[in-house]
C-alpha positions, 0 to 999 in steps of 0.5 A: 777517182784516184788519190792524186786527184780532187773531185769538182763536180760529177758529170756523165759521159755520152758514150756517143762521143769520143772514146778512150783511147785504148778503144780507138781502131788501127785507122785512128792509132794510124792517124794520130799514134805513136811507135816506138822504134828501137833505132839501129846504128847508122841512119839518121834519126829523120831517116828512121821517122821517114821510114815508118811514114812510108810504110804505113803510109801516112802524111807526116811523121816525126821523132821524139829527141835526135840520136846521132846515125851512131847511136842506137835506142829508144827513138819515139815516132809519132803519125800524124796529128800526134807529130805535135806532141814529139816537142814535149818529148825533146823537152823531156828526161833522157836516160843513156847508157854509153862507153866513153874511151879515156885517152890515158890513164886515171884511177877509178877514184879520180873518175868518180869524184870528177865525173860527179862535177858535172852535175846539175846546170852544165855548159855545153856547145853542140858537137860540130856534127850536130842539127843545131845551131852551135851555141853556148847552151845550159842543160841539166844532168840529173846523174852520172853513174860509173858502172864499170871500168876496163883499163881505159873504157869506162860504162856510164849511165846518164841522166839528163835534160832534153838535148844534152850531148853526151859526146860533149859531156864525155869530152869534157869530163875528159879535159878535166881528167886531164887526160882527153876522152870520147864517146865510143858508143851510145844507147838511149834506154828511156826518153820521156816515159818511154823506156827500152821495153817498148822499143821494136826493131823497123823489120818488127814494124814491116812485118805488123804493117804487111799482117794489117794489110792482109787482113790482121791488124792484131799485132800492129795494135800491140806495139802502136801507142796512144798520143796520151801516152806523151803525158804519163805522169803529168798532172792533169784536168778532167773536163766535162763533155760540155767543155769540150768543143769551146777548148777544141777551139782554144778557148781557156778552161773556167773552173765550172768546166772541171770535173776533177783534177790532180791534187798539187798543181801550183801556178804556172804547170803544165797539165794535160787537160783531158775528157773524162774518157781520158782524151787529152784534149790540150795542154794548159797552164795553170792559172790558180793553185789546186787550192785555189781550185778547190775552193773557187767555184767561178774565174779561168784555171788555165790557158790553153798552150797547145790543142790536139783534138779536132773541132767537132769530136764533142757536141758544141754547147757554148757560146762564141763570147763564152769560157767552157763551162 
């Protein structure tokens, strides 16, 4: 038990079912996997998702946030089952790196103090080339950094939100400069907790994919990720076996059901409710407080919001009308 969680109560585990995830084999990293793609300059970002389907051959494939044909960087890409986890990752922080071309000249004082108004809640409109629907939308910048400054072309790092347009962001910070500007070009260097490291180009991933087919999986183990990954650093629930199957099924998780859980969970967070072999099983919602959890020993936790793991992979051991206990 790490510092972050509290203990419940004490279970073992039947090594007979499930595993931990970095124990699954090449078929079921396949089946419900992520890779990382560094994405290059010029497909698009769906284009990039049907490719790596195709070429380990699986059904279905989605990214994790949209990149622009032209720009390039981190693009997470789940197989499979764990196509249902990429909705966290467009919900999840982006970081950028870019150059935005000023259409006149300001002082790097100026640049400073306006880029620095857009921070926090900012309005914005999609770009008109854009996959969504253009409508007024807010999102959060959590910061702008100006890293350096030649004559007109300025690099800057961007914190953001999920689905903020940095195209538009440069835009605007140009119309209050007075002076116009653009994004000249654009390099996402984290999405969620997947960072740049991670990131291989496609020809990498033909080439693992054409090593498994003759017979040496080693590498394409080395680059592929378990779906879990999605949910590093959320706050979480560990679960006993028993509970199982009765959450595969959608039910809610009562709190003889905990095992241990992570120390400041307040009402109303998103956890990863996971086996005690680290399996996330679903996400919840937290109905009680980490306090409250603690000291209650009967009554539902959390709900249900959406459910990864199959029927069957644990022993069922509930009844039909029956919270997970």
């Amino acid at each position: 038990m790490t510092a972050q969680m509290l203990r419940k109560a004490r279970t073992a585990t039947d090594s007979r079912f499930g595993k931990r995830p970095e124990d699954r084999s090449v078929d079921e990293f396949i089946s419900k996997g992520i890779v990382v793609i560094d994405k290059p300059m010029g497909p698009t970002s769906h284009q990039v998702a049907s490719w790596v389907r195709d070429m380990l051959g699986v059904e279905k494939a989605g990214h994790g946030g949209t990149l622009d044909p032209r720009a390039t960087g981190v693009l997470p890409v789940g197989l499979g089952n764990s196509v249902r986890a990429m909705d966290y990752i467009h919900e999840a922080g982006k970081k950028y790196v870019g150059v935005m071309r000023l259409h006149g000249d300001v002082d790097e004082a100026s640049l400073q103090k306006i880029s620095q108004e857009f921070l926090g809640e900012i309005f914005q409109t999609p770009p008109v080339r854009s996959a969504v629907k253009r409508a007024l939308r807010v999102r959060r910048v959590y910061s702008i950094e100006i890293s350096e400054k030649v004559e007109r072309d300025v690099l800057l790092q961007v914190s953001c939100e999920g689905g903020t347009y940095i195209r538009s962001l440069c835009v605007d910070i140009g119309d209050a400069l007075g002076v116009g500007a653009h994004l000249q070009d654009l390099r996402r260097v984290s999405a969620g907790p997947f960072v740049e490291s991670q990131a291989i180009p496609l020809h990498a991933l033909r080439d693992a994919v054409e090593f498994w087919r003759e017979g040496n999986p080693k590498e394409l183990m080395r680059i592929m990720m378990p779906f879990e990954t999605v949910f590093s650093g959320w706050k979480k629930v560990l679960v006993k076996d028993s509970s199982v199957d009765a959450l595969c099924h959608g039910a809610p998780l009562a709190i003889p059901g905990i095992v241990e859980f992570s120390k400041d969970i307040a009402k109303g967070d998103k956890v990863a409710i996971n086996t005690t072999k680290e399996e996330t099983i679903a996400t919840g919602v937290a109905l009680l407080s980490s306090d409250e959890i603690a000291k209650m020993n009967d009554g539902m936790a959390f709900n249900l919001e959406r459910v990864f793991m199959e029927p069957g992979t644990y022993p069922r051991n509930w009844a039909s009308k029956s919270a997970p206990q």
